[in-house]
C-alpha positions as CSV (number, residue, x, y, z in Angstrom):
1,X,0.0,0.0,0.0
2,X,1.5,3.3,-1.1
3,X,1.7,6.1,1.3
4,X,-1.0,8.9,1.0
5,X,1.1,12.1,-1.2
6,X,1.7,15.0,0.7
7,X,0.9,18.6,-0.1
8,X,4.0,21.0,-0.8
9,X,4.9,23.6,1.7
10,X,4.0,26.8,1.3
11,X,7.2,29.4,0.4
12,X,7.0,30.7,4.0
13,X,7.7,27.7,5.2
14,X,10.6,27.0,3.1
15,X,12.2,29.9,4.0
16,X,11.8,29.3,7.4
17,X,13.2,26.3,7.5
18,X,16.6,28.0,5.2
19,X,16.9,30.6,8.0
20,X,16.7,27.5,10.5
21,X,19.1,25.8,9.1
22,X,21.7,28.7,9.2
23,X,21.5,30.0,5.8
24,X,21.1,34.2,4.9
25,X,19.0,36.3,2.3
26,X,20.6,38.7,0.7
27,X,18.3,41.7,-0.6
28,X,17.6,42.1,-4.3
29,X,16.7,45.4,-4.6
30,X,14.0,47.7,-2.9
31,X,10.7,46.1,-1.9
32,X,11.7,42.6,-2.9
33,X,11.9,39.8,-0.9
34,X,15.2,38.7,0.0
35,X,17.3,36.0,-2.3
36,X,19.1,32.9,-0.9
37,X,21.9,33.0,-3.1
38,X,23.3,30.1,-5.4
39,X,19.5,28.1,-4.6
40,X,17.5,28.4,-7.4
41,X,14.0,26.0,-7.3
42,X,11.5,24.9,-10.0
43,X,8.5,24.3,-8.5
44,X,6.5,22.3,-5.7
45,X,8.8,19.1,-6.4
46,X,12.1,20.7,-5.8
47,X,11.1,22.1,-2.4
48,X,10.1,18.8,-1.1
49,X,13.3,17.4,-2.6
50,X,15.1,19.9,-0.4
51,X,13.2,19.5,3.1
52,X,13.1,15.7,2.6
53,X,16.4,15.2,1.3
54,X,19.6,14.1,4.1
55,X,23.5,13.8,3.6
């Protein structure tokens, strides 16, 4: 039996758990939200892939 799918996390969330995890914004000019450098994502799957994934 295959495990019921999850919904993705919302962007809050995934920033949250960035910050958490010791990593910085840096602004991107005025009234913008601030960039994590170097992480780029393409949609819901890749954020799962990054909370769910372990060295």
């Amino acid at each position: 039996m295959l495990p019921e799918p999850q919904s993705p996390l919302p962007d809050h969330a995934f920033r949250t758990a960035l910050r958490i995890a010791g990593l910085q914004t840096e602004k991107n000019g005025k009234g913008k939200k601030g960039v994590f450098q170097g992480l780029r994502m393409t949609g819901p799957a890749a954020v799962d892939y990054i909370l769910n994934s372990s060295d």
